[in-house]
N, C-alpha and C positions, 0 to 999 in steps of 0.2 A: 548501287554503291552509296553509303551514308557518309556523309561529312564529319568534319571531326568537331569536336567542341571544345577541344584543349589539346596543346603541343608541348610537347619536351625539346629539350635541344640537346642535339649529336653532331659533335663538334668535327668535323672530317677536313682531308686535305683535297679530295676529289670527291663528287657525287656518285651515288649508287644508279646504277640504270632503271632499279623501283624506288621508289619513294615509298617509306610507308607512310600512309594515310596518320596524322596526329604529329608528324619527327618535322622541327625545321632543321634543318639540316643547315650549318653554319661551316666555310670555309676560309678562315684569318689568311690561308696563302692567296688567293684569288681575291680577297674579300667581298663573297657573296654568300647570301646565302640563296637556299631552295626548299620548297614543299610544295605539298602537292594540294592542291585547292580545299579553301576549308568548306566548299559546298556540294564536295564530294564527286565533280565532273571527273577526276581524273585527271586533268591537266595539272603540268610542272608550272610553279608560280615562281620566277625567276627576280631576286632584287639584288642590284650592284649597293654593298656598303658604302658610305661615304658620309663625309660630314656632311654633302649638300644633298644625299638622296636617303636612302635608310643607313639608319642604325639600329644593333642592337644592343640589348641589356640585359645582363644576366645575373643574377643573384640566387641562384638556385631557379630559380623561374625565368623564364624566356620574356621578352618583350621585345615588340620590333615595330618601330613607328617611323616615318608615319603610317597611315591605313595602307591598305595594299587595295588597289583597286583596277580590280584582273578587267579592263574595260576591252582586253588586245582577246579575252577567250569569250567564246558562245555565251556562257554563264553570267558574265558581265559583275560577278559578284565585287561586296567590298565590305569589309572587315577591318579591324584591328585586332594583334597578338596583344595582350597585354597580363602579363604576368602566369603567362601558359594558355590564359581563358581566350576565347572567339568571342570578340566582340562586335556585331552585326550592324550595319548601318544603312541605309536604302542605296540602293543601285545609281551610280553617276549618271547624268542626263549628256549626251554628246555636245552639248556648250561645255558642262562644267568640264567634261576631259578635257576639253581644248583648253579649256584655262588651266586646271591642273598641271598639264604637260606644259603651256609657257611657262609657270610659274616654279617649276622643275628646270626648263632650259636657262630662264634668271640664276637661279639660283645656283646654277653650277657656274655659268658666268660670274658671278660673282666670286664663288669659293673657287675659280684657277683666276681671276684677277684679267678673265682677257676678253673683256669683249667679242660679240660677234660683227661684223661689220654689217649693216642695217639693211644694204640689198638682201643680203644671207636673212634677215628676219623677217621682209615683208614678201621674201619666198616661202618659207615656213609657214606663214600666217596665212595667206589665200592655200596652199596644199593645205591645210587643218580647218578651212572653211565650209 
């Protein structure tokens, strides 16, 4: 299977059960979107919209930032969509996911305004150790 090198976007209210290989697939009701990995494994690349995790952008041409870095599939790939194009980046190091992903859990803390209570994070912190 070959990876894609450029995406379109099809705007849907539910996901198709195939993905084609190049389609992000964008759904405003659920606000997620889905495609299917741009380094051609096959695997669904799942991102929840939002202001504190991706967004996209659309002006005839697709963009979806931040990178998507599929570090949860085999492939370990990481890319950015940016204006339809794959834009390739080298592979997360398992430090940097763990900072990634706090720096994702801030960030939604921040955009709902509710803190986590700080047992709840220095649980998180040794499980991502």
């Amino acid at each position: 299977m070959t990876g894609a090198h450029y995406y379109s976007a099809s705007f849907v209210d539910s996901f198709p059960r195939h993905l084609e290989s190049g389609v992000l697939y964008i759904s405003t009701k659920y606000s997620t979107a889905s495609h299917s990995c741009a380094c051609g494994c096959g695997n669904e690349v799942v991102t929840k919209l939002s202001a504190a995790k991706w967004r996209i952008v659309y002006d005839g041409q697709i963009s979806l930032k931040p990178s998507v870095g599929a570090v949860a599939l085999p492939c370990n790939s990481h890319y950015y969509i940016t204006r339809g194009e794959v834009e390739w980046h080298r592979k997360l190091t398992r430090k940097e996911t763990v900072l990634a992903r706090e720096a994702d859990r801030r960030s939604m803390e921040e955009h709902r305004g509710t803190p986590r209570p700080v047992w709840i994070t220095r649980v998180w912190r040794k499980l991502f150790r």
